[in-house]
N, C-alpha and C positions, 0 to 999 in steps of 0.2 A: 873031239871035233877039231879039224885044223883049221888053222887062221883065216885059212884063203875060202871057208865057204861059211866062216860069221860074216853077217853083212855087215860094211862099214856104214857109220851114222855120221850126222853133220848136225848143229845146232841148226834150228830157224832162224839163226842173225843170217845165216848166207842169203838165204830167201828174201829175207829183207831189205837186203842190200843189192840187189837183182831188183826185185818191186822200186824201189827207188831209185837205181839208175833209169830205170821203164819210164817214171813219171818227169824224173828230168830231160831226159829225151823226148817225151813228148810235148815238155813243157817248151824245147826247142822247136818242136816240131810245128806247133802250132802258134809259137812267135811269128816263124817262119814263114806260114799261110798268111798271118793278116795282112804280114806286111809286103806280101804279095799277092792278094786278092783285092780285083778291082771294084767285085760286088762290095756293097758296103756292109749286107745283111751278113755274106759270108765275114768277111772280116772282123765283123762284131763277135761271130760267133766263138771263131779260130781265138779272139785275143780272150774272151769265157773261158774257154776250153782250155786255154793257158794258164789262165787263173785255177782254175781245178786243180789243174798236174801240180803246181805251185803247193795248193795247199795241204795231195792227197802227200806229197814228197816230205814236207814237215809232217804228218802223221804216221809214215812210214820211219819215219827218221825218231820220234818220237819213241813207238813200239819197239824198235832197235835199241835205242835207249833202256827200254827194261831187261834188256837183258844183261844183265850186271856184268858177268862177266863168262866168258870161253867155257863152255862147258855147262852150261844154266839153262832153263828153256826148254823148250819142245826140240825133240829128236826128228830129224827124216833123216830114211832111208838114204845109202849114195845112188839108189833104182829112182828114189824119188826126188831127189838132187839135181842129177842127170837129167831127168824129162822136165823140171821144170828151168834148170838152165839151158838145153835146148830151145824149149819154148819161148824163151826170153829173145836169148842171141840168134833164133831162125827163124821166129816169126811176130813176136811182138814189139820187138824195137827194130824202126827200120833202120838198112843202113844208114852214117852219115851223108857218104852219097847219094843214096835215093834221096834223102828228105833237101839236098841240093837241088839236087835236077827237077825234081817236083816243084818247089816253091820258084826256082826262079823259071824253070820253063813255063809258066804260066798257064800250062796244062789243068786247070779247076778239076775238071772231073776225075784226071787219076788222082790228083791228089784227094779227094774227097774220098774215091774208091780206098786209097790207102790208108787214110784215118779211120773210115768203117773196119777194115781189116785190123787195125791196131784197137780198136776200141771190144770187140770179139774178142780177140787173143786175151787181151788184157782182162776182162770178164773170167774166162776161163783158168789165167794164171791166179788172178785173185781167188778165185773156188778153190785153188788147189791149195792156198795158201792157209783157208779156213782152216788145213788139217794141222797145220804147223804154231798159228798162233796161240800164248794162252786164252783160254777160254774168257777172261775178262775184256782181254785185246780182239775178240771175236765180233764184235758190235760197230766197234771203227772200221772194220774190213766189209763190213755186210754194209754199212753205209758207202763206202768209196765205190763195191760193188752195184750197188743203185746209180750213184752218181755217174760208172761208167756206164750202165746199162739208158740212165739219160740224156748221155754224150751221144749214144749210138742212135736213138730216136729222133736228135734234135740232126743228127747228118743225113739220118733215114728222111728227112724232111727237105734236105735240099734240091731243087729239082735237076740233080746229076744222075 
């Protein structure tokens, strides 16, 4: 078999570390809304939904932590590598610009649109993740999973 058609593998810390830049950017992301939303309901909700990111980013950071060291851990694929750092840097963290222009252009509704669109992506990067994490650290993701999936109901809720 020659080299070039074993597939290369990458530990799950990359993933992890991807998942936690996601959560600190939105943690930005949704600084950003309260303290440019003149609704007061949104703004409550925007500075919650901060506090999440805040806390799914220490448990992501956490999980990274058990991996002792380079080479330890759950394998993905560089097929499975690739599609979820795609994922991340194409559609789950918005640009720094966009989340600029959104929060101060005062635009509520895209911005709302954009946080539903981040709150999805991030559902589905977390799914993919379930395959990478060890099976013990499987229960903290399926929570942060819920927790996204009640970010998205509580935006699904605003009337934009």
């Amino acid at each position: 078999m020659s080299e070039s058609s074993v597939p290369k593998v990458f530990s799950g810390a990359e993933v992890l570390r991807m998942a936690a830049e996601m959560e600190q950017i939105g943690q930005t992301f949704y600084e950003s809304l309260a303290g440019a939303a003149d609704d007061p309901k949104v703004a409550a909700l925007c500075r919650q939904l901060a506090q999440d990111e805040a806390r799914h980013l220490e448990e992501f950071q956490r999980l990274l932590a058990h991996l002792v060291r380079p080479g330890t851990g759950p394998w993905v694929t560089e097929q499975q590598t690739e599609a979820a750092r795609a994922l991340v840097k194409g559609r789950v963290l918005p640009r720094i610009a966009d989340v600029r222009k959104v929060a101060l252009g005062g635009n509520l509704a895209e911005a709302v649109k954009l946080a539903r669109e981040m709150e999805q992506d991030a559902v589905r990067f977390y799914e993919l993740m379930l395959t990478v994490v060890p099976l013990s650290d499987r229960p903290a993701v399926t929570q942060i999973i819920q927790q996204e999936r009640t970010h998205l109901r509580e935006l699904n809720e605003l009337p934009f």
